[in-house]
PQR file of N, CA, C, O and H, with PARSE charges and radii, in Angstrom:
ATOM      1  N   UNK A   1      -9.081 -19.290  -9.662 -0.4000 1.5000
ATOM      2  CA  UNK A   1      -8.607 -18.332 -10.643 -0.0000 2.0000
ATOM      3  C   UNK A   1      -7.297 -17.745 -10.127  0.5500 1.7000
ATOM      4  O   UNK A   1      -7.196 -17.409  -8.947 -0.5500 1.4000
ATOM      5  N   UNK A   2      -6.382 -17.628 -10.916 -0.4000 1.5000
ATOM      6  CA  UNK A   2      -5.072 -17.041 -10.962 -0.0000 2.0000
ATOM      7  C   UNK A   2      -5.088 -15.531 -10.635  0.5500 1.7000
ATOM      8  O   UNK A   2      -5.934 -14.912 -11.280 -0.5500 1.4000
ATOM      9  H   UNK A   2      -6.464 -17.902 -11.875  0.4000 1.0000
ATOM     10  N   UNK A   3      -4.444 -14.897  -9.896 -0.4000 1.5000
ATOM     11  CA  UNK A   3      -3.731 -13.671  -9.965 -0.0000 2.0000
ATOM     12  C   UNK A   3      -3.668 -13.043 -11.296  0.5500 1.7000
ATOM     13  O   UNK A   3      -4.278 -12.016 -11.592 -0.5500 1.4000
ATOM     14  H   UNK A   3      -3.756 -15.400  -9.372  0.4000 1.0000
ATOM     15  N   UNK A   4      -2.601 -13.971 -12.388 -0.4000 1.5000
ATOM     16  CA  UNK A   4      -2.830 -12.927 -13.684 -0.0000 2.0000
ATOM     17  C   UNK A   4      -4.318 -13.313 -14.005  0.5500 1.7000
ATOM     18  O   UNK A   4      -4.864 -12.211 -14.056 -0.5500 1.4000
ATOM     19  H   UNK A   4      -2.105 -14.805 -12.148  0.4000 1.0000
ATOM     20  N   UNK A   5      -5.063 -14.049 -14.194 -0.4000 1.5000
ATOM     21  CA  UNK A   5      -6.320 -14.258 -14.766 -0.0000 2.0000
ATOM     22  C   UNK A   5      -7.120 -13.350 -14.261  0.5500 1.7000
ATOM     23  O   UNK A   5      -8.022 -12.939 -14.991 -0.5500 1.4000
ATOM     24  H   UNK A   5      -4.620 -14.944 -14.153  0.4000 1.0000
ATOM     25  N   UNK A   6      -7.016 -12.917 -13.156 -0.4000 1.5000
ATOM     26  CA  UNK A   6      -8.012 -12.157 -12.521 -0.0000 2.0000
ATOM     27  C   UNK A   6      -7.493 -10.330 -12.800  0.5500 1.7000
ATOM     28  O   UNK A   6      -8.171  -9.306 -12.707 -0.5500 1.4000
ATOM     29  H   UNK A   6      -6.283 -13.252 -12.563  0.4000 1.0000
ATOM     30  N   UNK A   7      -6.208 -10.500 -13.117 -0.4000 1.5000
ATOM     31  CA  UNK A   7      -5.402  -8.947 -13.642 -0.0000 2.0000
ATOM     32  C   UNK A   7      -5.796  -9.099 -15.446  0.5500 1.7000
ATOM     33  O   UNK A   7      -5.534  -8.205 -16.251 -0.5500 1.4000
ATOM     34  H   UNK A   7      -5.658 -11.332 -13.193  0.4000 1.0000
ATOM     35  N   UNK A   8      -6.188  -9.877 -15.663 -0.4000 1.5000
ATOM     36  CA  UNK A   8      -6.387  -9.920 -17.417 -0.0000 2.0000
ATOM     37  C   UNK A   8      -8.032 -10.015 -17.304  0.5500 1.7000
ATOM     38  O   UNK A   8      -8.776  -9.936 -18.281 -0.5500 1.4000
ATOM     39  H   UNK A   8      -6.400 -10.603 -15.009  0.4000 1.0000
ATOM     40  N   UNK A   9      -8.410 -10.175 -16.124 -0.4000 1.5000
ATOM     41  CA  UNK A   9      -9.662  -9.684 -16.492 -0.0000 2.0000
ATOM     42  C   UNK A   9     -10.620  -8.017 -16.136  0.5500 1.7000
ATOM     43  O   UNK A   9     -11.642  -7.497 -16.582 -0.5500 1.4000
ATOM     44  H   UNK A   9      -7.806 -10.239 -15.330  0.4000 1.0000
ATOM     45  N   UNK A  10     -10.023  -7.810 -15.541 -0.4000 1.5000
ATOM     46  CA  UNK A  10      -9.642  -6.501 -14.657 -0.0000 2.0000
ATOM     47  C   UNK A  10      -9.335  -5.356 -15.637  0.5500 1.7000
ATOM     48  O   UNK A  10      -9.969  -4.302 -15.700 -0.5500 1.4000
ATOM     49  H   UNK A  10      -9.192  -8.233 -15.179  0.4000 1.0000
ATOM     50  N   UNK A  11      -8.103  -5.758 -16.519 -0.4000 1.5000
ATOM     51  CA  UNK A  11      -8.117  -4.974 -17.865 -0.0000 2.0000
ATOM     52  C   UNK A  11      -9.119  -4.959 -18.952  0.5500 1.7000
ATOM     53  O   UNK A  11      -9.300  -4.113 -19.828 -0.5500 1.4000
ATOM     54  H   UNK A  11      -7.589  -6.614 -16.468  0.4000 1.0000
ATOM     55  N   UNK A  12      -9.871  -6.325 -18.661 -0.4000 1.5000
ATOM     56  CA  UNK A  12     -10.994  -5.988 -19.472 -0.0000 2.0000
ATOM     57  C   UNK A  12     -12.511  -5.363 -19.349  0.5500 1.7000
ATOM     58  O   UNK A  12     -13.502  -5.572 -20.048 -0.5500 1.4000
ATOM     59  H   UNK A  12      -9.724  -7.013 -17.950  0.4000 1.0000
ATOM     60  N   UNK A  13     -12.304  -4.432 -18.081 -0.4000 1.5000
ATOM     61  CA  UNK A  13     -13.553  -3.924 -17.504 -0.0000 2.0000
ATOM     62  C   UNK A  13     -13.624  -2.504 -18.070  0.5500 1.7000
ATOM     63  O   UNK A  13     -12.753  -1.729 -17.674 -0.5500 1.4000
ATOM     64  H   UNK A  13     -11.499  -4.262 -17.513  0.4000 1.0000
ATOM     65  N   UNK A  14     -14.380  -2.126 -18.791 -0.4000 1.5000
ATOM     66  CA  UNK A  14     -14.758  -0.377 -18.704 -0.0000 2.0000
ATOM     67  C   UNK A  14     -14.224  -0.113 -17.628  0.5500 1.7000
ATOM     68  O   UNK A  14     -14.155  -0.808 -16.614 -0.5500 1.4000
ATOM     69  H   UNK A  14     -15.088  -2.756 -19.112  0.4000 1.0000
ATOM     70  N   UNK A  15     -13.796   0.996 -17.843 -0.4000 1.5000
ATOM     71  CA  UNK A  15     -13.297   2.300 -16.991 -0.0000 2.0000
ATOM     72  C   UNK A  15     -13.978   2.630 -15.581  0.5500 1.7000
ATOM     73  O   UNK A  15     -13.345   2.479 -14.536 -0.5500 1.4000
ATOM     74  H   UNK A  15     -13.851   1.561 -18.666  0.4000 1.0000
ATOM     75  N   UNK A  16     -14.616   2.851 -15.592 -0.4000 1.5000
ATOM     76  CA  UNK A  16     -16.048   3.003 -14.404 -0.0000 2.0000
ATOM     77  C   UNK A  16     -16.369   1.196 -13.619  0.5500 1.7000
ATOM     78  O   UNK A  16     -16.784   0.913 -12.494 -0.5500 1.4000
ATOM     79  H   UNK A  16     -15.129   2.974 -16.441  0.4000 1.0000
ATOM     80  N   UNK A  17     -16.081   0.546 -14.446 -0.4000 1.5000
ATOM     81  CA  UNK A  17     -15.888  -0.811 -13.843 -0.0000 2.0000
ATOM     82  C   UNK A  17     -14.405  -0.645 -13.077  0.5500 1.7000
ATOM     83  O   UNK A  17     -14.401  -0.851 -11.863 -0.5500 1.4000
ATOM     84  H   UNK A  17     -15.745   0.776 -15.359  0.4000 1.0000
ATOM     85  N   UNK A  18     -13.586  -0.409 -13.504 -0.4000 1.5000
ATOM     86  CA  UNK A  18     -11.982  -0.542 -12.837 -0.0000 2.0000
ATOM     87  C   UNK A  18     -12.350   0.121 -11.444  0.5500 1.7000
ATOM     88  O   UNK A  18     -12.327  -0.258 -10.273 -0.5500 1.4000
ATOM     89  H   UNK A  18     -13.589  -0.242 -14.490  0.4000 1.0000
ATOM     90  N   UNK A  19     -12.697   1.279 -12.106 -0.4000 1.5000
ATOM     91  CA  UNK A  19     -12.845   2.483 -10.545 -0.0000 2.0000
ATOM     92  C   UNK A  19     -13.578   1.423 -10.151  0.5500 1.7000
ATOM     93  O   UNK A  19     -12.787   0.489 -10.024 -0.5500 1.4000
ATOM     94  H   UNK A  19     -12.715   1.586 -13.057  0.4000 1.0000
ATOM     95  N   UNK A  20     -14.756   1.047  -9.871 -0.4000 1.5000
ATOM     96  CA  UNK A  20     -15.898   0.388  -8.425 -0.0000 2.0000
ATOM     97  C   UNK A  20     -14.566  -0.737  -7.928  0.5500 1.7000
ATOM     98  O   UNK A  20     -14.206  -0.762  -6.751 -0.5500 1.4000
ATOM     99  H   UNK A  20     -15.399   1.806  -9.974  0.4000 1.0000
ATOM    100  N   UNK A  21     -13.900  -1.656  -9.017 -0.4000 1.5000
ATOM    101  CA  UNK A  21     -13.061  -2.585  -8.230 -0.0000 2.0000
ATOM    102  C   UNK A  21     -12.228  -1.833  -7.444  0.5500 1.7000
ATOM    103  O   UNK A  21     -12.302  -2.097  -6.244 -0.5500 1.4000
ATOM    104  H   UNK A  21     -14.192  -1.636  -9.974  0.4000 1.0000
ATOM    105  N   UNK A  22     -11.449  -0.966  -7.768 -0.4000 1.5000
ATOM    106  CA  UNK A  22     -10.449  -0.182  -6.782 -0.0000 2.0000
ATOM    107  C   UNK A  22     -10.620  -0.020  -5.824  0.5500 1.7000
ATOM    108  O   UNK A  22      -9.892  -0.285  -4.867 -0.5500 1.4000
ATOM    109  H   UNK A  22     -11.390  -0.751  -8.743  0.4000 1.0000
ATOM    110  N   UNK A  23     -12.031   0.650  -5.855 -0.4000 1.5000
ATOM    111  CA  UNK A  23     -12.686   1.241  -4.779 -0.0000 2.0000
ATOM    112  C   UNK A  23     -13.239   0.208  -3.800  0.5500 1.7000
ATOM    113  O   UNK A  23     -13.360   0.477  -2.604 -0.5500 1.4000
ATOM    114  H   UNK A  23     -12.622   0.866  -6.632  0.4000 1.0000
ATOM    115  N   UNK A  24     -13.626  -1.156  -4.396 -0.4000 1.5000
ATOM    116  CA  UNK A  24     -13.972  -2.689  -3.520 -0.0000 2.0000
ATOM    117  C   UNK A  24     -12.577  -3.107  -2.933  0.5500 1.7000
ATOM    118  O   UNK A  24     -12.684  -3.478  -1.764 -0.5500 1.4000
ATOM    119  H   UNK A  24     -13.529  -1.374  -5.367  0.4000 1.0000
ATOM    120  N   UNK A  25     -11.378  -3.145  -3.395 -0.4000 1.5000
ATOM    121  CA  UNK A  25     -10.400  -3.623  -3.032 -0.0000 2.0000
ATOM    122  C   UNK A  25     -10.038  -2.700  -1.633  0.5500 1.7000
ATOM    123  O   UNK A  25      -9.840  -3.122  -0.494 -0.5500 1.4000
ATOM    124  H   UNK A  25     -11.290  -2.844  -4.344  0.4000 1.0000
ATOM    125  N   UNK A  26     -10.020  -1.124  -2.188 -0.4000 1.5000
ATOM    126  CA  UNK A  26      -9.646  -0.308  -1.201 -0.0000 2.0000
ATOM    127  C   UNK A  26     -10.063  -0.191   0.001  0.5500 1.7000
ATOM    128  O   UNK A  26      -9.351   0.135   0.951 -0.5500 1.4000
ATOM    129  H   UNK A  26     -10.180  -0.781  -3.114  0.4000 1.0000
ATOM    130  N   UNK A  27     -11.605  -0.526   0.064 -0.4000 1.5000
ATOM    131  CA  UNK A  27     -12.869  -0.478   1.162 -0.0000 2.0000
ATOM    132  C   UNK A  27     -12.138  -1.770   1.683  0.5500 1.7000
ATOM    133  O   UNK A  27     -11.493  -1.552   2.709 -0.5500 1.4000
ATOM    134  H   UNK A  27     -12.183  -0.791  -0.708  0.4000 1.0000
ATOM    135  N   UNK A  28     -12.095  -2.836   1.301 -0.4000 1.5000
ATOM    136  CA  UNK A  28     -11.933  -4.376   1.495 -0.0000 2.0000
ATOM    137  C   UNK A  28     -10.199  -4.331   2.531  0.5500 1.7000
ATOM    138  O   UNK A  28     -10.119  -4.795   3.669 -0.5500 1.4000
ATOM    139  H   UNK A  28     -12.619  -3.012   0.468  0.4000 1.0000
ATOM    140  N   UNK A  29      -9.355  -3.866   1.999 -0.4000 1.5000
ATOM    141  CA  UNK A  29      -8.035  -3.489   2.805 -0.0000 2.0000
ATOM    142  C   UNK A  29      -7.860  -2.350   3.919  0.5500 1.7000
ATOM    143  O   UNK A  29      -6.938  -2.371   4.734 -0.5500 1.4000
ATOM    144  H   UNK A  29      -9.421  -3.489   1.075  0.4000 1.0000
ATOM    145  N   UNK A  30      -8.778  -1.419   3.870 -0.4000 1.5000
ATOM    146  CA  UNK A  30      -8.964  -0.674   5.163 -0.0000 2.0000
ATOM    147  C   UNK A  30     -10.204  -0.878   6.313  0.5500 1.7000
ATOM    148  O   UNK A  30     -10.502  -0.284   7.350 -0.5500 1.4000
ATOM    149  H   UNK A  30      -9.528  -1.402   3.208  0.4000 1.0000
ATOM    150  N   UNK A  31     -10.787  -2.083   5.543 -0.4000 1.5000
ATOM    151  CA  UNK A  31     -11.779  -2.799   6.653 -0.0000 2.0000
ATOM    152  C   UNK A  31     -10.998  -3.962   7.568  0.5500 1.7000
ATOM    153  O   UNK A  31     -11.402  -4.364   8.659 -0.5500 1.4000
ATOM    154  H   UNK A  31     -10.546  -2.566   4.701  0.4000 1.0000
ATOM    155  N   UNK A  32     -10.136  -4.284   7.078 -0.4000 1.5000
ATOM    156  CA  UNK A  32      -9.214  -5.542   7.505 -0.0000 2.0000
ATOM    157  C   UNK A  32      -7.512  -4.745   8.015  0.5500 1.7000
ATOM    158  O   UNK A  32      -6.839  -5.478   8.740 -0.5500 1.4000
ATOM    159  H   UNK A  32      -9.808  -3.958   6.192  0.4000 1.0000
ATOM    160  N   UNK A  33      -7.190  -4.040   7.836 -0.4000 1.5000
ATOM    161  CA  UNK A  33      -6.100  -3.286   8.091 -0.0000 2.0000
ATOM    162  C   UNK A  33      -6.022  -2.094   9.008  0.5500 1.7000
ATOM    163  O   UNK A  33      -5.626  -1.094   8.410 -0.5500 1.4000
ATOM    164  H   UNK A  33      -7.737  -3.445   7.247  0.4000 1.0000
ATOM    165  N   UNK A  34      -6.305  -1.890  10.390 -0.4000 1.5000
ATOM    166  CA  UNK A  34      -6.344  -0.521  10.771 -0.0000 2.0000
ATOM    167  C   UNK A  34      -5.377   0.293  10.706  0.5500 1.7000
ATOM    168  O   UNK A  34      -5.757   1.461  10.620 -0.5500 1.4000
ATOM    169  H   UNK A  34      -6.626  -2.702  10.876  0.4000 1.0000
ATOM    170  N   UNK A  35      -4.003   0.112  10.715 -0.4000 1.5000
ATOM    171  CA  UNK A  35      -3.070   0.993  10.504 -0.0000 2.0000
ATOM    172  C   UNK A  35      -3.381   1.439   9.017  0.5500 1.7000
ATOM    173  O   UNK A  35      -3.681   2.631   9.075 -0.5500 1.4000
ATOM    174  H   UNK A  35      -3.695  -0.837  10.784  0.4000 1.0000
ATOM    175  N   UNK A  36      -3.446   0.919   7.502 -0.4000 1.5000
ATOM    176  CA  UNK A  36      -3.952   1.540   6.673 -0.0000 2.0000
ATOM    177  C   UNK A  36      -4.772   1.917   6.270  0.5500 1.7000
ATOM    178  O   UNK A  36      -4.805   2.324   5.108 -0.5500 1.4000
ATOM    179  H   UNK A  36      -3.203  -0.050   7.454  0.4000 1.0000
ATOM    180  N   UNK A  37      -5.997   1.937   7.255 -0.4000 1.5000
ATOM    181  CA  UNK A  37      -7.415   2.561   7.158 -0.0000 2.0000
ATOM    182  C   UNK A  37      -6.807   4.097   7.706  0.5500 1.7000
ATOM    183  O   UNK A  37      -6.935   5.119   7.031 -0.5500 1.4000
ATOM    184  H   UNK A  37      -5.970   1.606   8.198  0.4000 1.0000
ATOM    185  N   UNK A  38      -5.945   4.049   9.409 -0.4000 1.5000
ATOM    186  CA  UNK A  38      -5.534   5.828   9.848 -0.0000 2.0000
ATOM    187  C   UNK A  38      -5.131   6.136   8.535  0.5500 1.7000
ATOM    188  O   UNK A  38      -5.977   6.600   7.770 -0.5500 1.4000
ATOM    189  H   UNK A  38      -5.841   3.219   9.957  0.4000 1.0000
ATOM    190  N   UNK A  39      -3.726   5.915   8.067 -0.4000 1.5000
ATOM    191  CA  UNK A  39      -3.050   6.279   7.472 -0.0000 2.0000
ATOM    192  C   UNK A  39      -4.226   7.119   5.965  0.5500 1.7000
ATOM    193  O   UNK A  39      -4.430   8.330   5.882 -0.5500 1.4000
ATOM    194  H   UNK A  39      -3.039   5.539   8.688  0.4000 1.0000
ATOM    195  N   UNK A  40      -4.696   6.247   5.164 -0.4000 1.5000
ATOM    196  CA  UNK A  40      -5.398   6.875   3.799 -0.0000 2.0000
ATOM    197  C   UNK A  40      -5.902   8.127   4.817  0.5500 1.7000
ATOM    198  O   UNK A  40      -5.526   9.299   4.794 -0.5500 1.4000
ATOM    199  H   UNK A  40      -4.531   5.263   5.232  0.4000 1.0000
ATOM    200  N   UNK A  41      -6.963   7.427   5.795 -0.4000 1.5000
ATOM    201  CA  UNK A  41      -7.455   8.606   6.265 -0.0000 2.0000
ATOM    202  C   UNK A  41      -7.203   9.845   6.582  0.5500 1.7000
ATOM    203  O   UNK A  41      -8.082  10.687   6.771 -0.5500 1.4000
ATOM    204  H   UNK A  41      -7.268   6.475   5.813  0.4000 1.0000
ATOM    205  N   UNK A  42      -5.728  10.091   6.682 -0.4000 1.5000
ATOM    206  CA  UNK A  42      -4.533  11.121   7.119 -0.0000 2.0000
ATOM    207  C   UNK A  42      -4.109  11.731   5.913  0.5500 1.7000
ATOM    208  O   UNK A  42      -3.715  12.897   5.959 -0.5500 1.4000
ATOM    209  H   UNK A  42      -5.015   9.408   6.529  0.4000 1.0000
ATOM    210  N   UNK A  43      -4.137  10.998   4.640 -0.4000 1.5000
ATOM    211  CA  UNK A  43      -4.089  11.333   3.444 -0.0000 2.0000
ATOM    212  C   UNK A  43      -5.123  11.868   3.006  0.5500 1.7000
ATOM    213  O   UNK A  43      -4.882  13.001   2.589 -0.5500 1.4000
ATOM    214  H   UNK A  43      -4.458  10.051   4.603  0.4000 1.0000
ATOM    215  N   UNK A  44      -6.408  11.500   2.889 -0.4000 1.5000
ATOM    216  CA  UNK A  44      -7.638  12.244   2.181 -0.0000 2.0000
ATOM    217  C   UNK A  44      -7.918  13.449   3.145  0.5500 1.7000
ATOM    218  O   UNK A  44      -8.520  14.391   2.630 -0.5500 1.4000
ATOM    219  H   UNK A  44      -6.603  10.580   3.228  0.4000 1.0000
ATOM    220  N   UNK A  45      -7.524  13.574   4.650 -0.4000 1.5000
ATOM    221  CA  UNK A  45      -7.824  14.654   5.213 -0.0000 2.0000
ATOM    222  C   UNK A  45      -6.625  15.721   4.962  0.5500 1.7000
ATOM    223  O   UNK A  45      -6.716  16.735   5.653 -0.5500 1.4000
ATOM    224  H   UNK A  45      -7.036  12.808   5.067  0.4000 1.0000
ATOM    225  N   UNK A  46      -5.744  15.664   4.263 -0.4000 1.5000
ATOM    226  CA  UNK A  46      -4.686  16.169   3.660 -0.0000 2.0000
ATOM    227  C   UNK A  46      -4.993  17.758   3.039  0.5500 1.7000
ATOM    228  O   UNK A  46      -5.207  17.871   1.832 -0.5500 1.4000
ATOM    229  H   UNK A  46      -5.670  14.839   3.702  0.4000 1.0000
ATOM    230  N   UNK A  47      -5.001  18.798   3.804 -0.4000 1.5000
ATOM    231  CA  UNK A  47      -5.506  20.352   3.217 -0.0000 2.0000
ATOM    232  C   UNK A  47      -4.398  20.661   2.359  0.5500 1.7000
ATOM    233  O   UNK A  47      -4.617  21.514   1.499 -0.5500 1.4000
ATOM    234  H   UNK A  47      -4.828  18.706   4.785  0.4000 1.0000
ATOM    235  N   UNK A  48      -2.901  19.989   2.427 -0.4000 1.5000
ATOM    236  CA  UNK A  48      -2.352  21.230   1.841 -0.0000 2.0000
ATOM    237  C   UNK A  48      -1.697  20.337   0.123  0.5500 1.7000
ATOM    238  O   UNK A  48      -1.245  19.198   0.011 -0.5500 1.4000
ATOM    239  H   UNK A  48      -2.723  19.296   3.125  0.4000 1.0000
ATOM    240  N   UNK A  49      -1.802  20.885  -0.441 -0.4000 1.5000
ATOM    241  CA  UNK A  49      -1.977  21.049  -2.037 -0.0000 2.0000
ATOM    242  C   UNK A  49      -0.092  20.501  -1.975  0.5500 1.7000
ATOM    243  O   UNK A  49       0.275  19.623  -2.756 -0.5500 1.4000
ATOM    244  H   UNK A  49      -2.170  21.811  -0.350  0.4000 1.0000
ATOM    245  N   UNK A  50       0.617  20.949  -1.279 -0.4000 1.5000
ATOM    246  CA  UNK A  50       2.012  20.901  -1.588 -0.0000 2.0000
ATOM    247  C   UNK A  50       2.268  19.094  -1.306  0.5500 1.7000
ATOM    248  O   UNK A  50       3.217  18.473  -1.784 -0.5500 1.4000
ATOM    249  H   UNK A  50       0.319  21.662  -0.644  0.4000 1.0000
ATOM    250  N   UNK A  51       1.376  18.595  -0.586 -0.4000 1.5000
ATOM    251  CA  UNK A  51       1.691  16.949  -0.441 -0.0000 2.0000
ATOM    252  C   UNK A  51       0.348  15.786  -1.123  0.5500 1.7000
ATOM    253  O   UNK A  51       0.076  14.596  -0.965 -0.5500 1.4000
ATOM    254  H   UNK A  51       0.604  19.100  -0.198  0.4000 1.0000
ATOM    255  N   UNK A  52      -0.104  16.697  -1.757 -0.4000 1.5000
ATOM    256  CA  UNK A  52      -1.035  16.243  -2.855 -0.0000 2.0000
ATOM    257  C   UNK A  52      -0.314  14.984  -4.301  0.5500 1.7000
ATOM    258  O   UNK A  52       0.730  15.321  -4.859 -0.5500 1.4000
ATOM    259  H   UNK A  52       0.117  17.664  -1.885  0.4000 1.0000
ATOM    260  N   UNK A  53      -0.695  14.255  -4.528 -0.4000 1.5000
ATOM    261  CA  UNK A  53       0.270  13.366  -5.868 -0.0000 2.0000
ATOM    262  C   UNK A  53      -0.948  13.483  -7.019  0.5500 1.7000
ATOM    263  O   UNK A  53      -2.138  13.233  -6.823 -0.5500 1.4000
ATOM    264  H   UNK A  53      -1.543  13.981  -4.075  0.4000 1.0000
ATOM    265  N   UNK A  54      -0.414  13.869  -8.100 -0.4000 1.5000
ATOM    266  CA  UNK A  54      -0.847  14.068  -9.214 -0.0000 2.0000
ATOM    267  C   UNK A  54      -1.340  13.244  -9.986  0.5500 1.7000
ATOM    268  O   UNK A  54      -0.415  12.432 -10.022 -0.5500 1.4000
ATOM    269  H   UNK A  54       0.552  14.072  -8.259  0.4000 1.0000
ATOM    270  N   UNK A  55      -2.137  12.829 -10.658 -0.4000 1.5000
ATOM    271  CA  UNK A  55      -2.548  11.919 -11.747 -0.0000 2.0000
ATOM    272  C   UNK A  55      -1.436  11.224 -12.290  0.5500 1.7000
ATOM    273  O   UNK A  55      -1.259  10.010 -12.395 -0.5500 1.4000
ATOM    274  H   UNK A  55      -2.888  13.489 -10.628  0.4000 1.0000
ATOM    275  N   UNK A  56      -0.720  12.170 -12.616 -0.4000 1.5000
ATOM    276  CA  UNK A  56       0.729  11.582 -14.010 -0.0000 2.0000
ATOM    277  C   UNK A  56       1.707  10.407 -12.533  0.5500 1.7000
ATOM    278  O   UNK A  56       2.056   9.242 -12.725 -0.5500 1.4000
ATOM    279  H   UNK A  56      -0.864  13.156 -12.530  0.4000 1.0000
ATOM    280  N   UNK A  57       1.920  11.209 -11.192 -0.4000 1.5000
ATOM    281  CA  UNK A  57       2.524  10.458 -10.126 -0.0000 2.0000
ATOM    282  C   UNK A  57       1.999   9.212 -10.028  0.5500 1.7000
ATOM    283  O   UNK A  57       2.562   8.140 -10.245 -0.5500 1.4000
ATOM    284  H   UNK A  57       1.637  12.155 -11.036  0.4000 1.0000
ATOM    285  N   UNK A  58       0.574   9.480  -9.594 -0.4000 1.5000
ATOM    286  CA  UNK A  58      -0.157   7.976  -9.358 -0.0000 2.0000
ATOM    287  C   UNK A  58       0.065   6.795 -10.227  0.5500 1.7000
ATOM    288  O   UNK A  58       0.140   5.611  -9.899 -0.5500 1.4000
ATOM    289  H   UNK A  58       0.116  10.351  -9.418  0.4000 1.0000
ATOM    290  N   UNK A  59       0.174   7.441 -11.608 -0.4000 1.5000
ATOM    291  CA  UNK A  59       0.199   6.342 -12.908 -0.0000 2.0000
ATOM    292  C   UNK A  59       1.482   5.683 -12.902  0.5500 1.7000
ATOM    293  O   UNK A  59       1.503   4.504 -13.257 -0.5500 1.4000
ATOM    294  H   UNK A  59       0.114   8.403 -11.875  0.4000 1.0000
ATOM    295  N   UNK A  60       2.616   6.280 -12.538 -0.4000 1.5000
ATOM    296  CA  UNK A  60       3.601   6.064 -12.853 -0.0000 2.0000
ATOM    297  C   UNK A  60       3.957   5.071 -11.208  0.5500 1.7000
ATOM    298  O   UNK A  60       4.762   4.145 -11.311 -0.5500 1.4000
ATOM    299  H   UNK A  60       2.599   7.237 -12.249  0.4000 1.0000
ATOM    300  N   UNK A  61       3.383   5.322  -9.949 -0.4000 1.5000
ATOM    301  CA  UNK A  61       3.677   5.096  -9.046 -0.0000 2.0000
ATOM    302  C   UNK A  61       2.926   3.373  -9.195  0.5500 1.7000
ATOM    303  O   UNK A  61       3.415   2.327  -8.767 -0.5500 1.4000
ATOM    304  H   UNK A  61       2.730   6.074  -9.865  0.4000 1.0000
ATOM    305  N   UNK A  62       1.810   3.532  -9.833 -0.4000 1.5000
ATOM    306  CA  UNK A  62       1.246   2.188  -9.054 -0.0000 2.0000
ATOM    307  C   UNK A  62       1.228   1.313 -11.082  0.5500 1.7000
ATOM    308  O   UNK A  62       0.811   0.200 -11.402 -0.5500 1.4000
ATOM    309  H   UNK A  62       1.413   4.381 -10.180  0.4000 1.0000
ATOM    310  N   UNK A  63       1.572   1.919 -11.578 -0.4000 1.5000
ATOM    311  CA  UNK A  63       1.200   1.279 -13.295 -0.0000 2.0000
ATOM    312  C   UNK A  63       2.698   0.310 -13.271  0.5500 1.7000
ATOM    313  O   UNK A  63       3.871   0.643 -13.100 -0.5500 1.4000
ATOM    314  H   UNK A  63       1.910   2.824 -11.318  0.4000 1.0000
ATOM    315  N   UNK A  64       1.907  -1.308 -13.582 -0.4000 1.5000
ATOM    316  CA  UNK A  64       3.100  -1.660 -14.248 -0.0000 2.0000
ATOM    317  C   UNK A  64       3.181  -3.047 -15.184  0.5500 1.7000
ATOM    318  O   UNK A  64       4.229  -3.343 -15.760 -0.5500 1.4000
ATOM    319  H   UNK A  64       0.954  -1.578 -13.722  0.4000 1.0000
TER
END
């Protein structure tokens, strides 16, 4: 299966389906990656609100 085939099918998952893949991909790249396993981790332990990215950021950052 293709890259787009597998992105055209991906769009065709409920919502709550997308999230678990994200969340498989994400688990799947910080199990195999340790520099981007610290790193998220440095991000979700992130207290202060001023280096936080917004919904509307994210969309625009990773949508295309």
């Amino acid at each position: 299966m293709s890259l787009e085939q597998l992105k055209d099918q991906a769009s065709q998952l409920r919502r709550a389906e997308q999230r678990e893949l994200i969340a498989f991909l994400i688990a799947r790249q910080a199990a195999e990656d340790k520099e981007f396993k610290e790193k998220l981790a440095l991000q979700i332990d992130d207290t202060n609100p001023a280096n936080w990215m917004t919904f509307e950021e994210l969309e625009k950052r990773y949508s295309e």
